[in-house]
Structures are given as structure tokens and as C-alpha cells.
N, C-alpha and C positions, 0 to 999 in steps of 0.2 A: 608524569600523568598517571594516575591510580590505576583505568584501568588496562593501559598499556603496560605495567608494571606489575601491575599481576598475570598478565600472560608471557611476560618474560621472565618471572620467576619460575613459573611451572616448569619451563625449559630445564632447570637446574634438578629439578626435582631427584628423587630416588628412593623413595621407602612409599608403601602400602597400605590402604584404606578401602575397607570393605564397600564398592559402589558397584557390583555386576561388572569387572572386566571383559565376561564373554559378551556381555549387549555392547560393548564397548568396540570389541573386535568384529564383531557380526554388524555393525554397522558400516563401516572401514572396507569392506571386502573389497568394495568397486569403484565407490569413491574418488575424484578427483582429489587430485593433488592439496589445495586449500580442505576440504573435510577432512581428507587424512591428517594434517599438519593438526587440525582443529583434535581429533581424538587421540594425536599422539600428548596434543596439552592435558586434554583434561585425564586420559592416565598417567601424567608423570604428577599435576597434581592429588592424581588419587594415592600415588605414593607418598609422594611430598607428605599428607595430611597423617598420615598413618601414627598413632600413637600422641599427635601433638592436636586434640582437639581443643585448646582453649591456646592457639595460635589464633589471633583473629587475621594478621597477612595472608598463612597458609588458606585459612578457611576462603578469604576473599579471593583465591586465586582459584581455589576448587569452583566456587560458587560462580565467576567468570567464565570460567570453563565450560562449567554444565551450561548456563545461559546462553553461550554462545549456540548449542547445538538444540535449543529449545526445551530442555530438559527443564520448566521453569518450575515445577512442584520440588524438585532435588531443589534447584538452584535458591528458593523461597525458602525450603529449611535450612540450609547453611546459611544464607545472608540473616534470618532470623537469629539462629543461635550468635553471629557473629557481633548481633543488637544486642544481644542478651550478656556479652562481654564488653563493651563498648559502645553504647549508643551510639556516638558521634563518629564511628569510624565511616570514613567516606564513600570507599569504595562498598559496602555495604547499603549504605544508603544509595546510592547512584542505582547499585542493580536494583533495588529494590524498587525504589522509582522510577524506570526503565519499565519493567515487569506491572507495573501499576498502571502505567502510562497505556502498555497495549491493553490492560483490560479497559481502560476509559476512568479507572477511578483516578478523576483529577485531583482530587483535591488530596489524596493518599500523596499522587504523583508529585504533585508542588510541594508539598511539604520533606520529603525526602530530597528531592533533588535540591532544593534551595538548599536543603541542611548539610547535603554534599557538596555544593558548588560554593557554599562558606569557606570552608577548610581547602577545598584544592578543586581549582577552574580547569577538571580536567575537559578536552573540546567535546569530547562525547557526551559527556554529562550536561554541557550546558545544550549543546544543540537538544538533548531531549528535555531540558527544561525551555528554552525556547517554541519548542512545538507544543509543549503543556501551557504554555500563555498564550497561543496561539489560541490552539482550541479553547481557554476557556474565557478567550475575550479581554483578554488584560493585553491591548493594543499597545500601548507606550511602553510597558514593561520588555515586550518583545522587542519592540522598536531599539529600544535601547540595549541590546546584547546581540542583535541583527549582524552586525559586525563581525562579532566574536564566532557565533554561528556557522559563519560562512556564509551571511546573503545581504553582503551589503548595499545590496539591489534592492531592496524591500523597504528598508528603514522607511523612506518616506510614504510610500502605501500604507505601513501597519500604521503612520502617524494621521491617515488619512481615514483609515479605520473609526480612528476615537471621534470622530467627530460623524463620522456616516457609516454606521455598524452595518456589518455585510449581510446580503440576504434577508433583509425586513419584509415580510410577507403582508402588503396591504388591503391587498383587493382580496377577492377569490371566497369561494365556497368551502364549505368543508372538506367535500374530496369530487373530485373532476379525474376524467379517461382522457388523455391525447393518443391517439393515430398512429402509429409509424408507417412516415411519410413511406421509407425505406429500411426493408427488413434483412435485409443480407448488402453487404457482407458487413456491416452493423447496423443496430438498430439506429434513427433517425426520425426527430421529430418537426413538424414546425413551430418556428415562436417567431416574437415580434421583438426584434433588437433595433433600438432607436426609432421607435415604431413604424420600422418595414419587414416584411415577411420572410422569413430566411430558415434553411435547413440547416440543423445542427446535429452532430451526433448524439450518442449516448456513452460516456465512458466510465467508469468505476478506476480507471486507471489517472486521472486526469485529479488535481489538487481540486479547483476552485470549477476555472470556466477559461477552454483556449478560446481567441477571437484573432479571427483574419484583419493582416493589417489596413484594409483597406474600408472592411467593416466598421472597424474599430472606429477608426476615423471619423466617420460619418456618421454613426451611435451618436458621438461626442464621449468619446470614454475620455475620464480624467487621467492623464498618462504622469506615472511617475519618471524621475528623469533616472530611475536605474533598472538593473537589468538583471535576472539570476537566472537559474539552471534547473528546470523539475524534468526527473527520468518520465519518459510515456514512447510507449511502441519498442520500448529493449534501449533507448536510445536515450542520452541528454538532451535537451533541448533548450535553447536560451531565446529565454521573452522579457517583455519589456513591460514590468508590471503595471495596472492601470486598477479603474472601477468603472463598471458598466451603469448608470443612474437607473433603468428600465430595462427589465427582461420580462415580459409577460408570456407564459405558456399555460396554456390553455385558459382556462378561464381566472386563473391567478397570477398577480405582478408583484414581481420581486425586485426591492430596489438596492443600489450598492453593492451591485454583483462582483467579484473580485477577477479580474482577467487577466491572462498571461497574453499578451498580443506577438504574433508572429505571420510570416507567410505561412497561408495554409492553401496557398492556391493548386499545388500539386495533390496534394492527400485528397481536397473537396474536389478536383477531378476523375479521382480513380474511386473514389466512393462511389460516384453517379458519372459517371463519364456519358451517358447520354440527354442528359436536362443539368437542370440547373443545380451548380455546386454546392456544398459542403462547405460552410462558411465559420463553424465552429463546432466545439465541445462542451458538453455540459457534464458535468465534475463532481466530485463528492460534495464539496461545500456547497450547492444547490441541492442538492438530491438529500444532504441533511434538514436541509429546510423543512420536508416534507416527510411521513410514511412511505417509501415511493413503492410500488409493484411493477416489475416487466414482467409484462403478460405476454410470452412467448406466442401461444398457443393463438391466441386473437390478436394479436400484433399492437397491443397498446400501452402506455405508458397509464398505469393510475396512479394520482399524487393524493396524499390528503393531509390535515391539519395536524401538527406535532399531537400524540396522545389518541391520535385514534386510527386503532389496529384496524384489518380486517374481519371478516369472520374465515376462518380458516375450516374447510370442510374436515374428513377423517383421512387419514393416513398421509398427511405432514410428514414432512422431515424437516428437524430444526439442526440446524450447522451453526455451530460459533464460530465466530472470528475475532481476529484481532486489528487494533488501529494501530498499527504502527507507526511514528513520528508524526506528521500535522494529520496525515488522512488514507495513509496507503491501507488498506483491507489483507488481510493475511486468511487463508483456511488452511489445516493441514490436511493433507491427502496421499494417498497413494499410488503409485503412475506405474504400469505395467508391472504390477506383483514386488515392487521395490520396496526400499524403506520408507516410512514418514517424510513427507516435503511441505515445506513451507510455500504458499502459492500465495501470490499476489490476483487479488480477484479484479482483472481489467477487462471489463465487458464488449471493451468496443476493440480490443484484439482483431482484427479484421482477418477473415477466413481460417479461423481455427478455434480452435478448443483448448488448448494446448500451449505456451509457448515458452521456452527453456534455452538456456545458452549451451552452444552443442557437446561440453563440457559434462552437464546434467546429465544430456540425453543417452551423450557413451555409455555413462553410470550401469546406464537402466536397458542395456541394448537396442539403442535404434538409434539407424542409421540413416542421416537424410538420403535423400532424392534428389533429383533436379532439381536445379532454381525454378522456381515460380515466374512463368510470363506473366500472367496476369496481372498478381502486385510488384511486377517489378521497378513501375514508377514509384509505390508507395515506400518500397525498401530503398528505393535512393534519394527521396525526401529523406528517409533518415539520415543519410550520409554516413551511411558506412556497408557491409558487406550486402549481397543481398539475400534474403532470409531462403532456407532451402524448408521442401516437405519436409515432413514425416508423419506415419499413423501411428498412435497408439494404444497398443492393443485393450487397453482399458485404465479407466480412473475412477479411483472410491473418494469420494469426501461425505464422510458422516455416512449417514445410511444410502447415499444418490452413488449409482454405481452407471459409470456410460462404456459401453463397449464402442471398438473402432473410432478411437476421436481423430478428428483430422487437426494436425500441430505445423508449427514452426520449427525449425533449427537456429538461432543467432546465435552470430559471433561473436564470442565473449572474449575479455582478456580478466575474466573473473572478480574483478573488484566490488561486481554490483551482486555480488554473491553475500557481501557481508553488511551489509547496509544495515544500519543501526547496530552494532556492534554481533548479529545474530545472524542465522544463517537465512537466506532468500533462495528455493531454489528454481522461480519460475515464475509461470502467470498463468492462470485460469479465466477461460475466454469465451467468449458470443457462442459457438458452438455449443458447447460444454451444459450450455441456460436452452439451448431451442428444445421447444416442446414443454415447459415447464413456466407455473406462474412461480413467480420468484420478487419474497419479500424483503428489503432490506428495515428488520426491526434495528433501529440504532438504540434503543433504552433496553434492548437482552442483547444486544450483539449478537445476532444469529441470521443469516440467510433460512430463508423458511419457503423449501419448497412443496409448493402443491402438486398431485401425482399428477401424471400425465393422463387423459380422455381415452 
């Protein structure tokens, strides 16, 4: 598999290539165990390369390397030059297409990665050719490599796809404000699912759209007969794919909403434990539909018609992101004066700002606290440890700097550290957005916050 074979080369490595060793060592300082292993690769590839730059293997092992650690302007000139000796080497193409795929250029993306996954089905390459068909609507194409993927839970959905394209916006206004029903400990709106009235959350962390199973049911969602696994809350979760026919929120209805169905009866409890529950999530693949704004500040949700921005007053702050795999949101930021971190942007993080595997957080010196009474039904819906505080003393993304955020600790065994072959080292959450209108432009990729009143 290419790009497991390029990072088991580097292992062997031993000769030297001018790439900044000391940013190399200066990152490494505190680093968990996995990051270290990660920059002991990419300097024994900077030996390895030393003197043999029309190696195109060596080069694809450097360019793996860098990639892996988000280095992706290093990582784009070596996979380029590696084009410039071999078009069709695979492992070149894969990252490259990889790296295309989080800016959102699809069609870059498709075209590389197919011209990788010709020559050699490494699994990494095809799951990110699989999520580039995903998003760009080519439903049978995915269907058919589902398997290979790893979600043979899906196949019949994405086949259900081609004939009832997801999220078709029919009714509705150019742009419309919804409410939040409930503003802590995530935001929460009302919609009409199967047309009855129901609270749902707000997540940036969530694929499509979760739905209670009991909801589900009664909507009439079309239930496929398999089953897969999307991370939300630090956790795995396994649903049972379906399509929702009618989702109308606010004065616009969305049909063919794509849903992962599960018990949500404990989470929609401790969401509102005194009125009525929490009966779903609403997902990036909905929230693509529209320009969407949380408006922290006034507590509402504005949606409006693909292609039309806001007016954005003076002193914005525009943040780019990345889409990683079908929909996950990436910013990079900085967490208590540390290095660069890759944050997964999950909005409905419930009670924090903040939230890292306790792995991360050692990194960076902070030490949880007690477990949380409070969410401690929500950490055992996840089924697994229960999440501990911690504050941290500050976090920079782009020019938005928040002092004192209140975080998470979960327990990691690190694996969800390397998702999509790069590094992840966290989530950025509900806290983190209070107080600020906050734009998701999906056509610049950019969070675009407005100042605070």
C-alpha cells in the first residue's frame, strides 16, 4: 500500500536534506508519543532525500511525511516536483489529491486520486476518493467502492441518493432567522420532522443529520438495511443509515435529508432535562444547503439561499478551514501558547470550548479536574470514560483570540489522532463561538467572525 510504504521507508532512512531540522525538533519538544514517531519520520526522510532529488520513492516518502504533520505547502512542492519526474506515480497523486480534497477542489481531487487508485487501491486513497464522490454527488460511483471504503453500511443509501438527491431546498425565502429554542449547553433549534414540532440541536461536528430512533420512525424515514460508524462527541457511533423526506426549519423545507438513526434518548435528556427533549442533530450536509450564520449574540440561526453572502460590517475576522473527508471542518489554532493544532470545528461540543484527548492536553500543560456531575449522563451515552474539566488559558485561531476557555479532557487510546492519514488534534466548540455572529462561507472556506457589541 503506497502510502504505508512510504512511511516505512523513511524508517530506514539516513542521509540529509535541507528542510529546517530545528522547526522540526521545536515541535517534538512535548509531544505525545504518535507526533514524535510522526517527526522522527519525516527527519529520517529528510535524510533519506539528501542528494537524491530525482528519487521520485524518496521524494514520496518526504512529501508523506510533511503531509502527515500539515506541512501541506512543503508537502505540494515535493509531490509536484515528484509529477514533474513521473506523472503517474501514485503515491504523488494520492497526496495530492488528499490536499485538494481538503481545499474542496473537487474536481483537482477526482482527477488525482482516480489516476492514483488506477495504478495501486491503496485504502487510504480510495476512502478519500470515495468522500470526493460523495461530496460531489456522483451517488453510485461511491456506492460502488462503499465496501472497499469501509462502509458497507451505506451502499444502499448512497443508491438511494441517485434517485432522491439529498437536501433539495423547495419552499423557503431567500434568507429567514430561526430562534434558539435553547442556548446552552448547545445551541438548539425548532423544526418540523415528519411534520411535528421537535427540538434539535446545532452540530458542525455531525456528517448529515442524527435522528432519534423513535422519531425516525414516525417521520417515515426510509431506512436502509445497513449500518456504519461516524465519530461525534470524541466518540464512534453506530447508526443505521436512512433519508428523512421533510425537514422544514423555519420558513424553508428541505427534502431527502440524509440521517444516521440512533437512541438519542439520554443526550436529548441532558440537553433540556427539564421540558421537552432533544430529539436530533442537524449536520454539515444541511447547513451546506444554505449560507448559514449563528448569531451567538442574539441567539439565532440565519439561513439563506446558496450565493447570497451577508453584509459583513468592519472589523471581520475571516478564518479558513479545511473539509476534511465527506464534511469534517478543520481550523488550525493555537491552545495555550503551544504549537499549531488541527481543530475539528464541533459546534454542539456541549459545555466547552475546548475539547482534546488527554494525550493533547498533557502536551500543552493542563491537567483535568474532576469529572463533571453535570454531563455525566452525556459521557456515558458515549460509552466510554467520563470526560474530565479543564480551563484553558487561551486559544488563537486566525486573528479570534478567547482567553479562559472552559475544555474537556477524553480518553484517548490515540487512533483518532491520525484520521485521514494527517494529524487531528482536537475540536473547537459552542463556547469558543458565544458572543460572536459566526459565518460559515462554504464557496471561500472561511469562518467569518463578526466583533463582539
Amino acid at each position: 500500500m503506497i502510502l504505508r510504504r512510504a512511511l516505512a521507508a523513511a524508517l530506514l532512512a539516513v542521509t540529509l536534506l535541507p528542510v529546517a531540522p530545528s522547526r522540526v525538533r521545536a515541535q517534538a519538544r512535548a509531544a505525545d508519543a504518535s507526533y514524535r514517531d510522526a517527526e522522527l519520520l519525516l527527519r529520517a526522510a529528510i535524510r533519506d532525500t539528501a542528494g537524491r532529488g530525482a528519487d521520485p520513492a524518496r521524494l514520496d516518502t518526504l512529501g508523506v511525511a510533511l503531509m502527515r504533520l500539515a506541512r501541506f505547502e512543503d508537502a505540494t512542492r515535493v509531490f509536484g516536483r515528484v509529477l514533474d519526474l513521473d506523472p503517474r506515480d501514485a503515491g504523488a497523486n494520492a497526496g495530492l489529491g488528499k490536499m485538494a480534497l481538503f481545499r474542496d477542489a473537487l474536481a483537482d481531487a477526482d482527477t488525482l486520486l482516480s489516476r492514483s487508485v488506477a495504478s495501486d487501491r491503496d485504502p487510504e486513497t480510495v476512502r478519500d476518493l470515495y468522500a470526493t464522490w460523495i461530496r460531489e454527488g456522483r451517488w453510485a460511483d461511491a456506492a460502488a467502492i462503499a465496501e472497499e471504503a469501509g462502509e458497507p453500511g451505506r451502499h444502499d443509501a448512497l443508491l438511494d441518493a441517485v434517485e432522491h438527491p439529498p437536501c433539495a431546498i423547495s419552499d423557503g425565502p431567500d434568507e429567514d432567522r430561526v430562534g434558539f429554542v435553547i442556548v446552552y449547553p448547545v445551541p438548539c433549534v425548532r423544526a418540523r420532522v415528519g411534520g411535528e414540532s421537535v427540538l434539535l440541536a446545532l452540530d458542525t461536528g455531525v456528517r448529515g443529520m442524527l435522528l432519534d430512533t423513535r422519531v425516525a420512525r414516525l417521520a417515515g424515514v426510509r431506512m436502509s438495511a445497513g449500518q456504519t460508524s461516524q465519530l461525534w462527541l470524541g466518540r464512534p457511533q453506530s447508526t443505521t443509515e436512512g433519508s428523512l423526506p421533510k425537514l422544514e426549519i423555519g420558513r424553508f423545507t428541505l427534502h431527502d435529508v440524509p440521517v444516521g438513526v440512533l437512541s438519542l434518548h439520554t443526550y436529548g435528556l441532558q440537553l433540556n432535562p427539564r421540558s421537552e427533549p432533544v430529539v436530533g442533530v442537524i449536520g454539515v450536509q444541511v447547513l451546506r444547503a444554505f449560507v448559514p450564520t449563528f448569531d451567538y449574540r442574539r441567539g439565532e440561526l440565519e439561513l439563506r439561499r446558496p450565493g447570497i453572502r451577508p453584509a459583513y460590517g468592519s472589523g471581520t475576522i475571516h478564518v479558513p478551514f479545511e473539509i476534511r473527508g465527506e464534511a469534517d471542518l478543520f481550523v488550525h489554532a493555537v491552545v495555550a501558547g503551544g504549537r499549531p493544532m488541527a481543530l475539528e470545528v464541533h459546534s454542539g461540543f456541549p459545555e466547552c470550548g475546548f475539547a482534546a484527548p488527554d494525550v493533547v492536553l498533557a502536551e500543552v500543560g493542563l491537567k483535568p479536574g474532576g469529572v463533571s456531575k453535570a454531563m455525566g449522563g452525556a459521557s456515558g451515552f458515549m460509552k466510554g470514560s467520563p470526560w474530565a474539566r479543564v480551563m484553558v488559558p487561551s486559544i488563537t485561531v486566525g486573528g479570534v483570540v478567547q482567553s479562559g476557555v472552559p475544555g474537556w479532557s477524553l480518553k484517548s487510546d490515540g487512533v483518532d489522532l491520525w484520521r485521514y492519514g494527517v494529524r487531528s488534534d482536537g475540536y473547537l466548540a459552542h463556547d469558543f463561538f458565544r458572543g460572536w455572529r459566526v459565518t460559515y462561507d462554504w464557496s471561500a472556506r472561511q469562518l467569518v467572525f463578526e466583533p463582539k457589541e
